[in-house]
N, C-alpha and C positions, 0 to 999 in steps of 0.2 A: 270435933275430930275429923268431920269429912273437910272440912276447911281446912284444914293442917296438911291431908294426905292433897287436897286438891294444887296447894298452893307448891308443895315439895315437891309434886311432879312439873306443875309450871317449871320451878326452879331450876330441877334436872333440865327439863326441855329448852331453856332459857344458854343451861351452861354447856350444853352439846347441840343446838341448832347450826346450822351453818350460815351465816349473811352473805350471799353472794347477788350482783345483781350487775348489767350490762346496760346501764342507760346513760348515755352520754350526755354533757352540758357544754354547749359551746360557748356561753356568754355568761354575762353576771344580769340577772334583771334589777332594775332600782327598786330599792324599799317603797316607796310611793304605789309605783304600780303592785306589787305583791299584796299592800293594804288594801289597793281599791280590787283587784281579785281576793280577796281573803272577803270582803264587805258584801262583795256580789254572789260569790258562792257559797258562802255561809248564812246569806240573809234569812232560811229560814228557820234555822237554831237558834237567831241573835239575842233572843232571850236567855239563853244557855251558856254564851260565851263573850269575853270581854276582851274589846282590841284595845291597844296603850303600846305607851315607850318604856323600853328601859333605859338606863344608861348605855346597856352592852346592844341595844336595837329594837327592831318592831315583836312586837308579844301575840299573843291570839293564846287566852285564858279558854279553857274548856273546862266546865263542871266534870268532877271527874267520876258523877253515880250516873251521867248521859254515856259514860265512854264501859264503864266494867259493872258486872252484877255482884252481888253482895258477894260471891267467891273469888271475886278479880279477876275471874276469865271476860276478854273481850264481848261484849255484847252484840246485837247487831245493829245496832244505832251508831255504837264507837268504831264498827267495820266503815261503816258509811260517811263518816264523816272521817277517819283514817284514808279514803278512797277520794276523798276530795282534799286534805289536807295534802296528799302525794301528789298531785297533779299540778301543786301550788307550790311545791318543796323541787321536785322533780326540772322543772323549769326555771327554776331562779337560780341556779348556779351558783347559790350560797349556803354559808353553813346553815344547820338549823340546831339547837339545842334544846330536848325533851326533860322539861324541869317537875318533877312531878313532887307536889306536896298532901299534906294530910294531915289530919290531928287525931285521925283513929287510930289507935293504939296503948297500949299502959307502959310504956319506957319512950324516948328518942330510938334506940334497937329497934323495936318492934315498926314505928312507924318507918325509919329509915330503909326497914327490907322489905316492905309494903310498898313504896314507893319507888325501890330498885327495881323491883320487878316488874312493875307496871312501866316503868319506861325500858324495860329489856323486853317486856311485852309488845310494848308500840313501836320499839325499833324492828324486832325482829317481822313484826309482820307488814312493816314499812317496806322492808330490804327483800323479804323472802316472797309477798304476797305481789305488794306494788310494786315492786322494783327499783327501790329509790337506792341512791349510790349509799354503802352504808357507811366509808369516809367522812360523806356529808351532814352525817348525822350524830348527833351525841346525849345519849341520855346520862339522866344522876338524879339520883332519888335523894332528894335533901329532906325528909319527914316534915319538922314541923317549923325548920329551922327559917323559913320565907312565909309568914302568914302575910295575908293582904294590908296595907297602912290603911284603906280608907274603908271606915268600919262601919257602913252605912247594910242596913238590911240584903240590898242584893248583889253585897261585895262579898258579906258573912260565908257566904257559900260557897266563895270562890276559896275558901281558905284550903278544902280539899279539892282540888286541882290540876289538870295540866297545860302547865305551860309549853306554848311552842316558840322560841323567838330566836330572830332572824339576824343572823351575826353582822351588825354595821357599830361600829363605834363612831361615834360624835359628839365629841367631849362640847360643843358650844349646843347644843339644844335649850 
């Protein structure tokens, strides 16, 4: 029941917060460099999160029980890594898209608003806290619809999830 009330006030707070935020980007930074920053400043989670390509561009997988406590509220582990994920989003003058999945839940419903909110969670406190441009950013809670393909022990994990990835299309990879 407290998880019910916790999560519908998130929700409210979620659909009345404001995004506003003044940091300018004068440039596009290259995917390459973003990865070798994303390697360097992430190094000491690296057990925790998985960098890869997609089709749509550069990914950085974050376990998503490192980022929220069993109620969904921001933790202070996923403050700190939100705090350097902004610093990395911030500078690159490219879009970023907050893909967040899960397999907790008993319908598709349940898990798909579980994961809305967790990325209206992480945008909002991108936009409102670090001040990332909120333009630049796009979250979507796809529940259980993107599990991992490669089903090895310490992918299984990654199946609850957020993804951050970095808008470059490159159909010849």
């Amino acid at each position: 029941m407290i998880k019910r009330i916790i999560l519908t006030l998130l929700a409210i707070h979620l659909s009345v917060a404001g995004a506003q935020s003044a940091c300018p980007v004068s440039s596009v930074m290259p995917v390459k460099t973003i990865e070798m920053q994303a390697k360097t400043q992430l190094e000491p989670v690296k057990d925790y999160i998985h960098l890869g390509y997609t089709p749509t561009g550069f990914v950085i997988s974050i376990k998503d029980d490192l980022m929220f406590d069993e109620c969904g509220c921001l933790n202070d582990s996923g403050k700190m890594l939100l705090k350097v994920m902004a610093e990395i989003m911030k500078f690159s003058g490219r879009k970023w898209f907050i893909l967040c999945h899960t397999t907790v839940g008993e319908t598709q419903v349940d898990r798909i608003s579980r994961t809305s909110l967790r990325a209206g969670a992480i945008t909002n406190y991108l936009t409102d806290i670090e001040s990332c441009l909120i333009n630049q950013i796009f979250p979507i809670g796809f529940g259980s619809i993107m599990p991992t393909r490669n089903k090895t022990e310490g992918h299984k994990a990654l199946n609850d999830r957020i993804d951050f990835i970095v808008e470059e299309y490159n159909l010849n990879r």
